[in-house]
MIGUVEX-475074 format. One record per residue: x, z, y of N, C-alpha, C, CB in turn. Coordinates in steps of 0.2 Angstrom, whole numbers, always signed. Each point is the difference from the previous one (the first is absolute). Glycine has a CB too. Layout:
NODE;n.x;n.z;n.y;ca.x;ca.z;ca.y;c.x;c.z;c.y;cb.x;cb.z;cb.y
NODE;X;Z;Y;X;Z;Y;X;Z;Y;X;Z;Y
...
***
This chain:
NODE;n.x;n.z;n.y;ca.x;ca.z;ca.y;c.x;c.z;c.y;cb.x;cb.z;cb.y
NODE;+37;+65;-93;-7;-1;+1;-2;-5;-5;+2;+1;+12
NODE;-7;+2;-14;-4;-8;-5;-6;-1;+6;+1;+4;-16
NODE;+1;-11;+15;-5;-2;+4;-2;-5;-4;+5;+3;+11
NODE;-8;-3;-18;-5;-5;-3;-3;+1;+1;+2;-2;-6
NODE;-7;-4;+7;-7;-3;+1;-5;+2;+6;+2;-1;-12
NODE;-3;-4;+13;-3;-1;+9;-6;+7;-2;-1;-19;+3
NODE;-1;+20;+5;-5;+7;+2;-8;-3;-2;+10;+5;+12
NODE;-11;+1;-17;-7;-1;-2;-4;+3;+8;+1;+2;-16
NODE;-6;-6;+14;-4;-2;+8;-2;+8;+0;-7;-15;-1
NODE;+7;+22;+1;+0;+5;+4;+3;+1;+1;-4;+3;-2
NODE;+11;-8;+2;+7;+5;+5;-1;-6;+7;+14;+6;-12
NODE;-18;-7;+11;+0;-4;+6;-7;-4;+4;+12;-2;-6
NODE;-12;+2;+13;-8;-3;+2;+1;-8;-1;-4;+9;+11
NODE;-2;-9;-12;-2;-10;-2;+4;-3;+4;-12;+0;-2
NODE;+12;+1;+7;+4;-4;+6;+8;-1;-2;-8;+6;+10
NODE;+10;-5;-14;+8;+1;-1;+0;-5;-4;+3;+12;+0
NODE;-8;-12;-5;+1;-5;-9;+1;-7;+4;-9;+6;-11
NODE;+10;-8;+18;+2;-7;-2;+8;+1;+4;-14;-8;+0
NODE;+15;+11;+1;+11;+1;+0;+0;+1;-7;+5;+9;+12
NODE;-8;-2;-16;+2;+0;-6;+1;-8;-5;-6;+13;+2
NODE;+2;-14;-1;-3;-7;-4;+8;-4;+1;-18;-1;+4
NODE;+19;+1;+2;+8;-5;+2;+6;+1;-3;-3;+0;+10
NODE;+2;+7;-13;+6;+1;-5;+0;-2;-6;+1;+8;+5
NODE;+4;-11;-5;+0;-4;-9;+3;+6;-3;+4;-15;+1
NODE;-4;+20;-2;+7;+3;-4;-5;+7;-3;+14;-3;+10
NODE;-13;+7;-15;-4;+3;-3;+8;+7;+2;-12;-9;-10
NODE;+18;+7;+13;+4;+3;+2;+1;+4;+6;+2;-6;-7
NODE;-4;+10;+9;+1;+3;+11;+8;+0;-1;-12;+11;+4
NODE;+17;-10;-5;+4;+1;+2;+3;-8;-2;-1;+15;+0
NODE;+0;-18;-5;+1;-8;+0;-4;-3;+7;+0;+0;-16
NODE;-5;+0;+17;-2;-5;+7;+2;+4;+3;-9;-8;-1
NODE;+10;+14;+4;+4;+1;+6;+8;-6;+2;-5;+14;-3
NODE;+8;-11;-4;+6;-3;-1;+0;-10;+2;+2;+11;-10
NODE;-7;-11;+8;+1;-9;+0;-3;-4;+7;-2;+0;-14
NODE;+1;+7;+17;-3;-2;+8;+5;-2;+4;-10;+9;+1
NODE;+16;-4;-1;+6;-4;+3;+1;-6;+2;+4;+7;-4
NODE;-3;-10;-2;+1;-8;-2;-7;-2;+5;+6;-1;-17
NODE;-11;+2;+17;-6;-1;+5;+2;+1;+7;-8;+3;-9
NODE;+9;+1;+11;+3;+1;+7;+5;-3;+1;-3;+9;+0
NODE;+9;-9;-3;+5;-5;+0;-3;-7;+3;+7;+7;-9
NODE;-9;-11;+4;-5;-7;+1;-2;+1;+4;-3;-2;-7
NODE;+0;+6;+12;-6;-2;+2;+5;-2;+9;-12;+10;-11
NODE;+16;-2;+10;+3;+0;+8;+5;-6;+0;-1;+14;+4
NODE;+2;-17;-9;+6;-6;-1;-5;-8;+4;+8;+6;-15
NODE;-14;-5;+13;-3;-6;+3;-2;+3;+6;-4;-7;-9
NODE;+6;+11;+12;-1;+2;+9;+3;-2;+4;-1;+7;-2
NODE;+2;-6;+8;+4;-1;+5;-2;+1;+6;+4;-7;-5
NODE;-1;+11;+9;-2;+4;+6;-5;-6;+5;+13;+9;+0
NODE;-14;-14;+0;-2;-4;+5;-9;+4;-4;+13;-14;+2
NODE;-14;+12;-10;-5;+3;-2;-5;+6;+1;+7;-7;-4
NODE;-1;+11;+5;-2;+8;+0;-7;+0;+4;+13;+5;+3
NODE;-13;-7;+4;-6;+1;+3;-4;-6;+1;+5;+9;+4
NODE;-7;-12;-10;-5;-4;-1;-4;+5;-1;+5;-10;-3
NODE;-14;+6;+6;-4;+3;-5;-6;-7;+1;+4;+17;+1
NODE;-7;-16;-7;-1;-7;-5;-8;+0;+6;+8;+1;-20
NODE;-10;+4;+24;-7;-1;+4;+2;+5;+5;-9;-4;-11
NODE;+6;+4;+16;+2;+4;+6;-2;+10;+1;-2;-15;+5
NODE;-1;+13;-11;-3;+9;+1;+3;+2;-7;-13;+1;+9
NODE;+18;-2;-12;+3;+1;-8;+8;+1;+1;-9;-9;-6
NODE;+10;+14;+2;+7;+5;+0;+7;-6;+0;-7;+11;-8
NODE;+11;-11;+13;+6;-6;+1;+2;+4;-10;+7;-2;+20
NODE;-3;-5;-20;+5;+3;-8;+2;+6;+0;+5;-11;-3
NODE;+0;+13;+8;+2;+8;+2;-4;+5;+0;+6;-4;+7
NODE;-11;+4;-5;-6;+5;+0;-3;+0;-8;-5;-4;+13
NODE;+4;-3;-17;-2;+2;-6;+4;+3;-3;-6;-6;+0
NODE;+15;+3;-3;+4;+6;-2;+2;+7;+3;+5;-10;-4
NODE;-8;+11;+11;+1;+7;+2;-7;+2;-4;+7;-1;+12
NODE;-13;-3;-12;-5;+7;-4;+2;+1;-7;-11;-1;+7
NODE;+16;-2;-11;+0;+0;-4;+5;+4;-2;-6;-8;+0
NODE;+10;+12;+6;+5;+4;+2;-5;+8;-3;+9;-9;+12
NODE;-11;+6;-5;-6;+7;+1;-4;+3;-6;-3;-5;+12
NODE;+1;-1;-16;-6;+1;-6;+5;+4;-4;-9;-12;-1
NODE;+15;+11;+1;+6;+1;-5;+0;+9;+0;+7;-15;+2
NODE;-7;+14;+5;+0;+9;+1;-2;+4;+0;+3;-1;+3
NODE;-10;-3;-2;-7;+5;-1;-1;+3;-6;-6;-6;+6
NODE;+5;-2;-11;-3;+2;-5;+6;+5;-7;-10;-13;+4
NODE;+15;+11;-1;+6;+5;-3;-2;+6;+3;+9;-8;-1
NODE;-11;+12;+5;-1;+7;+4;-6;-1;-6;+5;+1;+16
NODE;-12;-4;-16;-2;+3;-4;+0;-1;-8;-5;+0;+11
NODE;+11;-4;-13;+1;+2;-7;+4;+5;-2;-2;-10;-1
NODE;+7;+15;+5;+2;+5;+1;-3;+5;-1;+4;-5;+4
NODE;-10;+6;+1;-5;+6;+2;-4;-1;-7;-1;+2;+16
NODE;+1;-5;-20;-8;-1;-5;+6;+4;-7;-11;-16;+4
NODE;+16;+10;-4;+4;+4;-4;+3;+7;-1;+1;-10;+3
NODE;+0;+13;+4;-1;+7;+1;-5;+5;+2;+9;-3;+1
NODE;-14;-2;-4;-8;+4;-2;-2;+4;+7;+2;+3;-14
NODE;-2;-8;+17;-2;+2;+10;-8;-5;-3;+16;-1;+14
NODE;-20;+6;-15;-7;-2;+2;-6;-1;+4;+3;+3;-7
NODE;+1;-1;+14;-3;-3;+5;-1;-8;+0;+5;+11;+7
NODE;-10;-15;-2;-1;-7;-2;+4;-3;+8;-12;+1;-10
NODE;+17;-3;+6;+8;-2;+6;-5;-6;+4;+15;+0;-10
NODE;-14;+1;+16;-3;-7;+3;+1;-6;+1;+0;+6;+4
NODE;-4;-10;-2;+0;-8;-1;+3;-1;+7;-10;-3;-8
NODE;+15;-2;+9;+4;-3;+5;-4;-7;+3;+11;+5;-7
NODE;-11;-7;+13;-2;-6;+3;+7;-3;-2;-9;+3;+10
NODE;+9;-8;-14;+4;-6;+2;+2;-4;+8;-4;-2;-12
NODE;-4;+2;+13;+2;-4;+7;+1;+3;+5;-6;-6;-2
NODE;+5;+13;+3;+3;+3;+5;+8;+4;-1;-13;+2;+4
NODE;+16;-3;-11;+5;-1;-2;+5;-6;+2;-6;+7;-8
NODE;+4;-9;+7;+3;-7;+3;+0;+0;+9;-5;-8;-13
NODE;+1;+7;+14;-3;+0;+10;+5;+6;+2;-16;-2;+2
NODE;+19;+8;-4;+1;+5;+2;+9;+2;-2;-15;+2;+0
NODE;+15;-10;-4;+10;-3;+0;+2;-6;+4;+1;+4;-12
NODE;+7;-3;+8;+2;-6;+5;+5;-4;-5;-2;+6;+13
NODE;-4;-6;-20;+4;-6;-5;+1;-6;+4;-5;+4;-12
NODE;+2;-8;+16;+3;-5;+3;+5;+0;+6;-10;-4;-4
NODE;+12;+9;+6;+6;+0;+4;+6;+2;-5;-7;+3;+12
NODE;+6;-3;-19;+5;+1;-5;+6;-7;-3;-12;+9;-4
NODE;+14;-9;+0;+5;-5;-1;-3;-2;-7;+11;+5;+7
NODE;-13;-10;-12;-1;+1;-5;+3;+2;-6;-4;-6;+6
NODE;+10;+5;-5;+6;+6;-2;-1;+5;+0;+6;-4;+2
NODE;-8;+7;+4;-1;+9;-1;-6;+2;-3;+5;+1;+10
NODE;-9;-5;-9;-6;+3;-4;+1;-4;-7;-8;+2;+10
NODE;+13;-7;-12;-2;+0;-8;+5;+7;-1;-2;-17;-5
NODE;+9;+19;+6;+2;+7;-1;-3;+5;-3;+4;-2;+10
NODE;-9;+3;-1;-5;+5;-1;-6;+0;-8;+1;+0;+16
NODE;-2;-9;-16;-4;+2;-7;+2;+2;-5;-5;-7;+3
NODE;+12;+6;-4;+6;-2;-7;-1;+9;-1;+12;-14;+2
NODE;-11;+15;+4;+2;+9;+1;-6;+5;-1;+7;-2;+10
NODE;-12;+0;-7;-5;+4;-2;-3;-1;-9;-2;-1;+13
NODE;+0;-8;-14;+1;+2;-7;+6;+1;-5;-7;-4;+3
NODE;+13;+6;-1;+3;+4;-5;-1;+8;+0;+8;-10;+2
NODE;-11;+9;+4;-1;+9;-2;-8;+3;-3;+10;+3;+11
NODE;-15;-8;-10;-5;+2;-4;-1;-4;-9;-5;+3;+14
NODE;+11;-7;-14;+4;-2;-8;+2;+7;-2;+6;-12;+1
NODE;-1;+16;+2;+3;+8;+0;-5;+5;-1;+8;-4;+7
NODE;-14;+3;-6;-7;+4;+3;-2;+1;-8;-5;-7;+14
NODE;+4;+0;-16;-3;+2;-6;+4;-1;-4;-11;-3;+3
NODE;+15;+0;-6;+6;+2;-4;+2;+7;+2;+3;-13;-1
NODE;-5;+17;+3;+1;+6;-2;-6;+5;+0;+12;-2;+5
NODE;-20;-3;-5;-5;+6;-3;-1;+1;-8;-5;-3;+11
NODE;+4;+9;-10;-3;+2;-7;-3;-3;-4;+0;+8;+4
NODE;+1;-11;-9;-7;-5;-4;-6;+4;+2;+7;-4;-13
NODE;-8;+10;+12;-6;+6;-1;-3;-2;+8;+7;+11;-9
NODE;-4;-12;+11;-3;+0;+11;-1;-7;+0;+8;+10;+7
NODE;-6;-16;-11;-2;-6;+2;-10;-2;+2;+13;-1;-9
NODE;-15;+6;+5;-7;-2;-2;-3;+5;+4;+0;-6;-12
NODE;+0;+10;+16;-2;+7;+3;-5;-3;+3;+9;+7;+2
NODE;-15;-7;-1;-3;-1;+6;-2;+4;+7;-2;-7;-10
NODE;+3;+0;+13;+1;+6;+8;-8;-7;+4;+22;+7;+3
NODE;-21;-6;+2;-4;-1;+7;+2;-2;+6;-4;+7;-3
NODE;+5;-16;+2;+2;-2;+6;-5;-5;+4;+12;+3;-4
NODE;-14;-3;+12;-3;-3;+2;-8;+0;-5;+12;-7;+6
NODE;-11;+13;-9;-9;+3;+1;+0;-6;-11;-8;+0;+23
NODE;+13;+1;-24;+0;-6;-6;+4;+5;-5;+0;-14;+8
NODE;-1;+12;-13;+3;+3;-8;+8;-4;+2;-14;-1;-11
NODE;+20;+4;+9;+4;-2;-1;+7;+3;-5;-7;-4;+9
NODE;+10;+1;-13;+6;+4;-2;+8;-4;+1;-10;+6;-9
NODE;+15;-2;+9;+6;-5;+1;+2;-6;-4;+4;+10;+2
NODE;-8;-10;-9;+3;-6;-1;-6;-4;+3;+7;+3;-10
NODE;-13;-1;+11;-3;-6;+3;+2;-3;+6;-8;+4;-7
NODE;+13;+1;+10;+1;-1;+8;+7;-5;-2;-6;+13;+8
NODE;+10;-11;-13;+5;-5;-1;-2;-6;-3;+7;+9;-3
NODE;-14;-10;+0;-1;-9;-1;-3;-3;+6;-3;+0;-14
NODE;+1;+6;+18;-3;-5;+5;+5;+0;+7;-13;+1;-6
NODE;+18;+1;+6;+6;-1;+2;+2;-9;+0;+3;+14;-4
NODE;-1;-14;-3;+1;-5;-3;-3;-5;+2;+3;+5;-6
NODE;-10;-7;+3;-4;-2;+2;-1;-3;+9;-3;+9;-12
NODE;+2;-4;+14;+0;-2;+7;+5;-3;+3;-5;+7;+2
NODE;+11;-5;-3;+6;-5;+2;-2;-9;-2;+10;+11;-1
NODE;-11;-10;-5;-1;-6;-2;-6;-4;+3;+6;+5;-9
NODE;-9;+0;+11;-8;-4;+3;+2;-2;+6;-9;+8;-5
NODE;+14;-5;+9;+0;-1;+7;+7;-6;-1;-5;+14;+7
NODE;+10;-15;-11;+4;-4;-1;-3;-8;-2;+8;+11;-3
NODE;-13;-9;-1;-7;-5;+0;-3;-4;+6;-2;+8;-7
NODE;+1;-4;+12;-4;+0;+5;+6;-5;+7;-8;+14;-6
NODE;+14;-11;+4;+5;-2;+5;+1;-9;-2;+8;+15;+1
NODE;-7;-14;-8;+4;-8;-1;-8;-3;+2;+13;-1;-12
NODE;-18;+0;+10;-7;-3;+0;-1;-1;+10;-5;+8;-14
NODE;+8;-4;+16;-3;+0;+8;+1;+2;+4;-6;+0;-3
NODE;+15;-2;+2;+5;+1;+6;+5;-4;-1;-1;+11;+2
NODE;+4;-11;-10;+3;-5;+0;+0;-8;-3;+4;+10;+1
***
């Protein structure tokens, strides 16, 4: 896969460039890799007592926010997949919040779900380390918005980081 240099703004809606923007790396298959060390960190200052905090009373416990970040992880891999293999229907947008309401990341262990994260992103690491340079940039149609795989891979990135962001700032 070459995955040089971040997604010129048609492979992607406006709404994405601030995950993109979070990636330091002009590399996709380098800031995948260096996200580990970021997950690692992040579930090492955990502890189950934490899990189901949530920092205001109508806001996702910690378990809820690493489950959507389970869920975003699958989505947007289904649709870097379908653009890659030039499915030009415009793949649908997902509620987060009724994603979340409609699990039971807080009756989880925080172990099981850092697993489930380590697991799922190793296999959408696997996803695009095995697309075609040529299918990187395709553009496809998701949630009614321009998108292509690599742009869905920086704002992968991107987001985790936004929401790992979001967790030390106003949980821990």
């Amino acid at each position: 896969m070459k995955a040089q240099g971040k997604p010129a703004a048609a492979e992607r809606g406006d709404y994405y460039q601030q995950y993109i923007d979070r990636v330091d790396s002009d590399d996709l298959r380098e800031a995948f890799a260096r996200q580990d060390a970021e997950i690692a960190q992040l579930f090492a200052e955990l502890d189950e007592a934490k899990g189901n905090h949530r920092y205001a009373p109508d806001k996702w416990s910690v378990k809820q926010l690493l489950g959507h970040l389970i869920d975003s992880e699958r989505v947007f891999g289904y649709r870097a997949i379908s653009i890659a293999r030039g499915d030009q229907q415009n793949l649908p947008g997902f509620s987060e919040d009724d994603f979340v309401a409609a699990s039971n990341y807080d009756s989880r262990t925080l172990a099981d779900i850092e697993a489930e994260l380590l697991a799922v992103r190793a296999s959408t690491r696997a996803l695009f380390a095995g697309l075609a340079d040529e299918s990187l940039t395709i553009i496809g149609h998701a949630n009614g918005l321009p998108a292509s795989p690599r742009a869905i891979g920086y704002v992968l990135v991107g987001h985790l980081r936004h929401h790992f962001g979001v967790l030390r700032e106003r949980y821990l």
